[in-house]
C-alpha positions in Angstrom: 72.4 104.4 109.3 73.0 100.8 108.5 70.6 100.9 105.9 71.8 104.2 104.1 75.3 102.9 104.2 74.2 100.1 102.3 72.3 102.0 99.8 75.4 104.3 99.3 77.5 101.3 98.9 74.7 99.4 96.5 75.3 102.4 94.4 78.7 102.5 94.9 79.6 99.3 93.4 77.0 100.5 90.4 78.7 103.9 89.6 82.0 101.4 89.6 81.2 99.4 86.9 80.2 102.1 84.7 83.6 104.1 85.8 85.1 100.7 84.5 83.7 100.9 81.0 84.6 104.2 80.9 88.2 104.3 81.5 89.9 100.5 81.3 91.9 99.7 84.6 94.4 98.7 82.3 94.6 102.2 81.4 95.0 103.5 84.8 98.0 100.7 85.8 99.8 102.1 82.6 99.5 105.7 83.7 100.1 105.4 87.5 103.2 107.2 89.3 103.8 104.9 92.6 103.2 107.2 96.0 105.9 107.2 98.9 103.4 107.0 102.0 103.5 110.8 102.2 100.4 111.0 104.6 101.5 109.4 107.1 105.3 111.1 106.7 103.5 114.6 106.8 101.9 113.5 110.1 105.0 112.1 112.0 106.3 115.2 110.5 103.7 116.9 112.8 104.1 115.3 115.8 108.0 115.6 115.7 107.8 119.6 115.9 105.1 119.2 118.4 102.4 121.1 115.9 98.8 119.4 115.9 98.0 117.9 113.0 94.9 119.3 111.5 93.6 117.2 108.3 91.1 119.7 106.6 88.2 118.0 105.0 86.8 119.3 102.0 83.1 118.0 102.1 80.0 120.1 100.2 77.0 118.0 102.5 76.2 114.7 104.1 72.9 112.8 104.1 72.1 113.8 107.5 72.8 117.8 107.5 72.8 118.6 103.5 74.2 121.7 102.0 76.9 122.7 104.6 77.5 126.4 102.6 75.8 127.6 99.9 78.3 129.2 97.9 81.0 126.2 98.3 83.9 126.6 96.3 86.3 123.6 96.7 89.2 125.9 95.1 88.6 128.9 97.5 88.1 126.9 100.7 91.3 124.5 99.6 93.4 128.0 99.1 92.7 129.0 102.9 93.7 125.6 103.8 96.7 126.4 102.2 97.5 129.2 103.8 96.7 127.8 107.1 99.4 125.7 106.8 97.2 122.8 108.0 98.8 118.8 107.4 96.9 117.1 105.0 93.6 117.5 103.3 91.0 115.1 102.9 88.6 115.3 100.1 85.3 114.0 99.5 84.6 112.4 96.1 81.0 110.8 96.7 78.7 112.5 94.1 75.0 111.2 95.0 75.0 111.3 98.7 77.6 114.1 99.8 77.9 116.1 96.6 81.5 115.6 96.1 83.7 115.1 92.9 87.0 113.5 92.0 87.4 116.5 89.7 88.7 118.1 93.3 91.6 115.9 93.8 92.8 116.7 90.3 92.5 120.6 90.8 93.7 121.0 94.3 97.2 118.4 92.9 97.1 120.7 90.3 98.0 124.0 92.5 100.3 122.2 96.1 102.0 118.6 96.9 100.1 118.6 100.5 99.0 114.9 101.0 95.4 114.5 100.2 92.9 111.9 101.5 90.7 110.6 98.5 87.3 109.8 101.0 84.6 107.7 99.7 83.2 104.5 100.2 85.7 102.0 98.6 83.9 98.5 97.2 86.3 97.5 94.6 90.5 97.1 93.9 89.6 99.6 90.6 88.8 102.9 93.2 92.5 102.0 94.4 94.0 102.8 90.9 91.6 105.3 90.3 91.9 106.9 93.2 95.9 107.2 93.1 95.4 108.3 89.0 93.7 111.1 90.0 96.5 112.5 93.1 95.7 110.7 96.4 98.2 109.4 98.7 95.6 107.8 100.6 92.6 106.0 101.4 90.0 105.5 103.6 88.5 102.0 103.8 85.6 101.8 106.5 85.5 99.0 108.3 81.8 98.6 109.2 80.3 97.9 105.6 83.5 96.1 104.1 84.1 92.2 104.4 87.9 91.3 105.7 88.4 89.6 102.4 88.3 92.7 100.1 89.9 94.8 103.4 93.1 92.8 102.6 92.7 93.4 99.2 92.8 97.0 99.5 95.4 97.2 102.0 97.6 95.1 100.3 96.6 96.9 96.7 97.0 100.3 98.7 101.1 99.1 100.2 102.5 98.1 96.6 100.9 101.8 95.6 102.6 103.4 97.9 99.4 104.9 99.2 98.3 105.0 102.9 95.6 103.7 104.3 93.2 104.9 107.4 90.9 101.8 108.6 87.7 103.6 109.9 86.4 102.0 112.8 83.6 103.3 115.4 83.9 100.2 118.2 85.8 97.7 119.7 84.9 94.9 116.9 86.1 97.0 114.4 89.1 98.5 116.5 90.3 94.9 116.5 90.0 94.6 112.9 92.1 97.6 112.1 94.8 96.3 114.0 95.6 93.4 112.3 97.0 95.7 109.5 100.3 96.8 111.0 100.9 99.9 108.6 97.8 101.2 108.2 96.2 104.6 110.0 93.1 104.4 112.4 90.9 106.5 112.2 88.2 106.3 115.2 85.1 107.9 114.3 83.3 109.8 116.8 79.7 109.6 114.9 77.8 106.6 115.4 76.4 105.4 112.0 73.1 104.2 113.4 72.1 107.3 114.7 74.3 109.7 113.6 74.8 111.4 117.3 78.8 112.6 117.9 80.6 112.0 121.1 84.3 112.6 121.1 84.2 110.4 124.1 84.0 107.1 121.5 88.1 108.5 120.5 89.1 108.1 124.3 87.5 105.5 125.2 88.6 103.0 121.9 92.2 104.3 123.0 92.2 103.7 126.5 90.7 100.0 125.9 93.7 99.3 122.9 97.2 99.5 122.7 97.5 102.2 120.5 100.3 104.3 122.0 103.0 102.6 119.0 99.9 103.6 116.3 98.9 106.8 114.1 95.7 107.4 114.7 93.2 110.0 113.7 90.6 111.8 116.2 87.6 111.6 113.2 84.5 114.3 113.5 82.8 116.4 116.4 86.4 118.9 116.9 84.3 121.9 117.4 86.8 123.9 119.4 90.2 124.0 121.0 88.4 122.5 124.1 88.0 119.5 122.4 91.6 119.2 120.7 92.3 119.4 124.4 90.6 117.0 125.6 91.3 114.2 123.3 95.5 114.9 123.8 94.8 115.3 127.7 93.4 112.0 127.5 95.2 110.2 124.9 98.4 110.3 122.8 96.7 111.3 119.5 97.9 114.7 117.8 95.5 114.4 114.4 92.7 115.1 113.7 90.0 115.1 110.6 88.3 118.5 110.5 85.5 119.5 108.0 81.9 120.7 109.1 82.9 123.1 111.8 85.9 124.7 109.5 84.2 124.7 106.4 80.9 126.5 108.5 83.4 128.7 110.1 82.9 132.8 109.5 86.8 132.5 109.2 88.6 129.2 107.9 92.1 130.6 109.0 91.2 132.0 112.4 89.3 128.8 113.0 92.4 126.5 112.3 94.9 129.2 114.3 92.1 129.2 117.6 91.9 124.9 116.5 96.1 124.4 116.5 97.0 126.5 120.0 
């Protein structure tokens, strides 16, 4: 997976600089409205009325399963979120490798105020602004593939923007990483990126091994069923969790959140 994530990245930091020529950053820091950390508001929010905190991903495919429905409609599938009543959403805008669009931030902050999650692979300060243009109260910055240098950047960026940030991290190196940014969300991802197996496992055993209990942190993919939201508050202090495959494959997106929030 090491290699594919550096493709995506590669072509990441491409599709940037055209971005740039198309609409000047100047432009974007002109038109920007600063956020007030709402993500991570929502989810305290959550946790204070004792609800679980279900962040519904809105994600077409992924390099390793492709096409998760045929007939996905981000509008539809964001309307059941809706109604669901679910925390925050998180939205996938990488167009090559996961079929996603920005164009689905704009809508979906066209239509409700729920903090989104603007997901993609972030290589450059320019995705900040863009990013928080187009709705998004937060960002995802993944650890693995991203040099501390340009980490603080973002973070830093991210803080006077009054967006959030979850630092994606799958192991201990990068758990330590994460932690040196005191206001910033972790997000421990259960798949490993080498060989794209998922064990929820990886969530309880990065929390047992860290001091985490003063930390929002976010139980990332492999919640198939209310076992498993079980399992990971039996065994840790973490309410949150990012949902997408197994919702958006669901025969019933609302009676899959109700059976997923018990």
């Amino acid at each position: 997976m090491t290699n594919i994530l550096d493709e995506i990245c590669r072509h990441k930091r491409k599709e940037v600089e055209i971005s740039k020529k198309n609409i000047d950053i100047n432009f974007l820091k002109k038109n920007l409205i600063i956020k007030n950390f709402n993500f991570t508001k929502k989810i305290i929010d959550y946790k204070k009325n004792n609800k679980t905190c279900i962040i519904a991903e809105i994600k077409k495919a992924s390099p390793s399963k492709g096409i998760f429905v045929d007939d996905f409609d981000h509008m539809k599938i964001a309307n059941e979120y809706l109604q669901s009543n679910v925390a925050c959403l998180s939205i996938v805008t990488e167009e090559k490798y996961f079929l996603g669009k920005k164009k689905y931030i704009k809508d979906i902050r066209g239509i409700s105020n729920i903090p989104i999650l603007c997901k993609d692979f972030f290589v450059d300060l320019y995705q900040i602004y863009e990013a928080s243009s187009i709705g998004a109260d937060c960002i995802l910055i993944l650890i693995k593939n991203t040099d501390i240098k340009l980490i603080k950047s973002m973070y830093k960026l991210a803080e006077e923007l009054g967006l959030n940030t979850i630092m994606e991290v799958h192991n201990e190196d990068e758990m330590k990483v994460a932690l040196k940014f005191d206001n910033s969300i972790i997000g421990i991802n259960n798949r490993n990126l080498e060989n794209f197996s998922v064990d929820i496992n990886n969530t309880i055993s990065l929390y047992k091994k860290f001091d985490l209990k003063n930390r929002i942190v976010i139980c990332e993919s492999g919640i198939e069923n209310i076992n498993d939201v079980k399992k990971i508050k039996e065994n840790t202090n973490i309410n949150n969790f990012l949902i997408g495959e197994s919702l958006i494959k669901s025969n019933s997106i609302s009676q899959k959140i109700k059976e997923l929030s018990q």
